[in-house]
N, C-alpha and C positions, 0 to 999 in steps of 0.2 A: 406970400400967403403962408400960415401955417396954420396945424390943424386943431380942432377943440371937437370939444362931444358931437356939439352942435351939426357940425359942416361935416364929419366923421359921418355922422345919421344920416346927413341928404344924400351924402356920396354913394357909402357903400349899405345902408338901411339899419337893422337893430340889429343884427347881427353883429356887425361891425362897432355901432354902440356896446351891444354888453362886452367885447373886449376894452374897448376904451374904461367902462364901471370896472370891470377886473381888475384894471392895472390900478386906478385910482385907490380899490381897496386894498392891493396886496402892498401897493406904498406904505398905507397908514398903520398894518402891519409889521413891516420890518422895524428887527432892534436894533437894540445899539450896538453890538454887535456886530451886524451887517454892515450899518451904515459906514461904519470904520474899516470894515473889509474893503467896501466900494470903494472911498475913499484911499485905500492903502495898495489893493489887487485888482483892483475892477471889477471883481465877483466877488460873490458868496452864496453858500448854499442854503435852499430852503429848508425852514422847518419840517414838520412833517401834517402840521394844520394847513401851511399857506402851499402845499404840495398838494396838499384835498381840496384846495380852495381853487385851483388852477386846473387839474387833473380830471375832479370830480363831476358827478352828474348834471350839477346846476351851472356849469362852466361850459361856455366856447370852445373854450380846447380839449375838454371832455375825451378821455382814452384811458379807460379801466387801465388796458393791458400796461402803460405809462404807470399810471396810479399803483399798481400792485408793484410794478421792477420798484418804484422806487422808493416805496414807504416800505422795503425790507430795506434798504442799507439804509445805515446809520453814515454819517456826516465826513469820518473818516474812509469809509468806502466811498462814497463819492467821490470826492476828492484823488482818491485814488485812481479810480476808473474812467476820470476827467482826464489824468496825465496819459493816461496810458493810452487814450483814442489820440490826445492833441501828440503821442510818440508815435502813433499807425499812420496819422497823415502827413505827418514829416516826414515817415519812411515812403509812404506813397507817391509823395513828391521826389522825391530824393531817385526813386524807382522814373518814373514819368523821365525828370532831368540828364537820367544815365541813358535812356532810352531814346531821348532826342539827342544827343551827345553818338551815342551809337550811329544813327541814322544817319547824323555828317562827319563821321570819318573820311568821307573823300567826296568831292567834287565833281559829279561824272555825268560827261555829256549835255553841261552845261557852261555857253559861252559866254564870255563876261565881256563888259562891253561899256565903257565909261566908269570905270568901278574906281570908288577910292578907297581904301583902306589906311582905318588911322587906328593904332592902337588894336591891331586886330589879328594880335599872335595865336589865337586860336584858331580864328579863322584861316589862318594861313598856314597852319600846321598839319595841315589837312594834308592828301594825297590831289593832285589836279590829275584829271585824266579824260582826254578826249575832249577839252574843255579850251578853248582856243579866247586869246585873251586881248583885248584892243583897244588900246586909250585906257591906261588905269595906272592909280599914284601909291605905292606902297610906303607907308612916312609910318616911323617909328611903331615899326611891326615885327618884331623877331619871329622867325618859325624855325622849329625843330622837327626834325622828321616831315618835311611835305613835299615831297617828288612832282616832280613835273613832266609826265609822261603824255605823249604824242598829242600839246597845246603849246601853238607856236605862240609867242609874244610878237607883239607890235605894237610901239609906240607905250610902253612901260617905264617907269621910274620907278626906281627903287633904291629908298633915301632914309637911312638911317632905320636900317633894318634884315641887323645882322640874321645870316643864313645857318645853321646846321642840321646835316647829315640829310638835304635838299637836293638828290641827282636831280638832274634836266637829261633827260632821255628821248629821242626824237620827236624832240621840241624845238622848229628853227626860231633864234630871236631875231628882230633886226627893230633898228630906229628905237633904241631902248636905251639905258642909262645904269649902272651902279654904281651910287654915291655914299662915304660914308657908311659904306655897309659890310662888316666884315665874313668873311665866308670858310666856312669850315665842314670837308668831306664834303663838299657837293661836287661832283664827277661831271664832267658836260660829253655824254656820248651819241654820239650821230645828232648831233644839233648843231647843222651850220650856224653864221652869228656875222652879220652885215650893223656896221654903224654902231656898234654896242661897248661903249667907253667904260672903264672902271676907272673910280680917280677916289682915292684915300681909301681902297676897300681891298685892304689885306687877304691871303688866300691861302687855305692850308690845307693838305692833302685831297686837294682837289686839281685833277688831272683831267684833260682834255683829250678825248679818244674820238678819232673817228671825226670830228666836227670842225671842219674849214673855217677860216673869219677871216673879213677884210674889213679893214676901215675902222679895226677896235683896239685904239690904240690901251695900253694900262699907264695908270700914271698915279705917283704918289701912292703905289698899292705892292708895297714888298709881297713876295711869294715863299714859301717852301713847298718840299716834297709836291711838284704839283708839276710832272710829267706832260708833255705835249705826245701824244700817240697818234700815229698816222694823220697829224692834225697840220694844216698848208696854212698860212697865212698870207695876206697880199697888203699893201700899203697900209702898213702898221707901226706902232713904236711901243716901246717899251719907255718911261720917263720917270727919271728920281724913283725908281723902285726894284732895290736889291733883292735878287734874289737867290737859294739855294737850296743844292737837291732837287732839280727838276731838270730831269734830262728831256731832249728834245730827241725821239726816236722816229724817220721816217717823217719830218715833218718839215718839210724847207719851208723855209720865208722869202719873199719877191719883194722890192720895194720898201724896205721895213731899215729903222733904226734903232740903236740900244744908247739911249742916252742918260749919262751921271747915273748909270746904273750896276754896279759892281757887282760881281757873283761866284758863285764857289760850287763845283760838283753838278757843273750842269752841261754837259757834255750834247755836241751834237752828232747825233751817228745816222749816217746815211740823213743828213738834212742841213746840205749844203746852202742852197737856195741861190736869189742872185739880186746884187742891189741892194746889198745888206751894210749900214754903215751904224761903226762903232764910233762913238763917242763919248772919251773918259767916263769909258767902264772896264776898270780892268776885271780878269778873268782870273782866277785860281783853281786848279783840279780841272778846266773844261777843256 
């Protein structure tokens, strides 16, 4: 269906008609000018006839107060006054977008729960807090700055998407995964950690305080400066990833292996542990 005087008339009555006559006149008016406008900008401004003819008493759209603003500017004030509103609602937007941006800075007391996250480094740059996390895929998602405070994981992936400056703060993981993802300053304190594999996700100045793990073996994930603190681990391994500068203070390991894993400056004090086999990894400074 499209619309003509006609059907305009039955629809909406003569009201609605004499907008329909308006338009058809003020067409037969414009010059050439305009028309080259339309065709070049998409607008152009009225005369100051086809303004009276639109504005004016015998008109539908009839509004003196309209009529008088705007048969005092001339062509270039319009024009003018045009940018300057179409720059207030860009700013207004722009205000609005700062404003929802503000309102999720963090994540809180909302649990997630099948979640996948793809490309959603924003979203994950966020703060988690009190926000407890279950069945969800994190695939090529960097975050910066988004701490994970008292929201345990379970059953998490997270695959190709590097972490920084990310603590985990009594947040337990377990049945979790990091793959692919390299991590930097993220601290893991008082977060136990059951079943939670790292395999090619390198680790830098992130130290483990406080936070027991079994069953999380690293592998193919060299380490520096990244301290084990009062941290026990139980049927564990380290595999093909060298590490240095991460001492082990107060942290024994039970059932764990260091395998094709060479290291230098990483001293263990007071964290003997028991069931501990080395395999061609030699040791330097430890």
């Amino acid at each position: 269906m499209y619309f003509t005087k006609q059907n305009v008339t039955e629809l909406g009555g003569e009201y609605e008609r004499r907008k329909v006559e308006l338009f058809e006149i003020l067409t037969k008016t414009l010059t050439r000018k305009q028309m080259a406008e339309f065709n070049t900008t998409g607008f152009s401004v009225l005369t100051p006839e086809q303004i009276h003819l639109v504005y004016g008493e015998e008109s539908p759209f009839n509004n003196s107060e309209a009529l008088q603003r705007f048969s005092q500017m001339d062509e270039w004030t319009v024009r003018k006054a045009m940018l300057q509103n179409i720059r207030d609602l860009a700013k207004k937007g722009q205000e609005h977008t700062d404003m929802g941006m503000r309102k999720k800075r963090s994540i809180l007391l909302s649990p997630i729960v099948n979640g996948v996250f793809i490309n959603a480094a924003a979203e994950l740059s966020t703060p988690l807090i009190l926000s407890p996390v279950l069945f969800a895929l994190v695939l090529f998602s960097p975050a910066i700055f988004g701490p994970v405070i008292l929201s345990p994981w379970i059953f998490v992936a997270v695959i190709l998407s590097p972490r920084i400056m990310c603590p985990v703060i009594v947040a337990p993981v377990s049945l979790s995964a990091v793959v692919l993802s390299p991590i930097c300053m993220n601290p893991l304190v008082l977060s136990p950690g059951a079943m939670v594999p790292f395999i090619l996700s390198p680790l830098v100045l992130s130290p483990n305080i406080l936070s027991p793990s079994v069953l999380s073996p690293v592998i193919l994930s060299p380490f520096a400066l990244s301290a084990n603190i009062f941290n026990p681990t139980a049927v564990t391994a380290i595999v093909l990833s060298p590490f240095v500068l991460a001492p082990s203070i107060c942290s024994p390991s039970y059932v764990a292996a260091l395998i094709l894993s060479p290291h230098a400056f990483a001293p263990l004090i007071n964290s003997t542990g028991k069931a501990v086999t080395l395999v061609l990894s030699p040791s330097a400074f430890s």
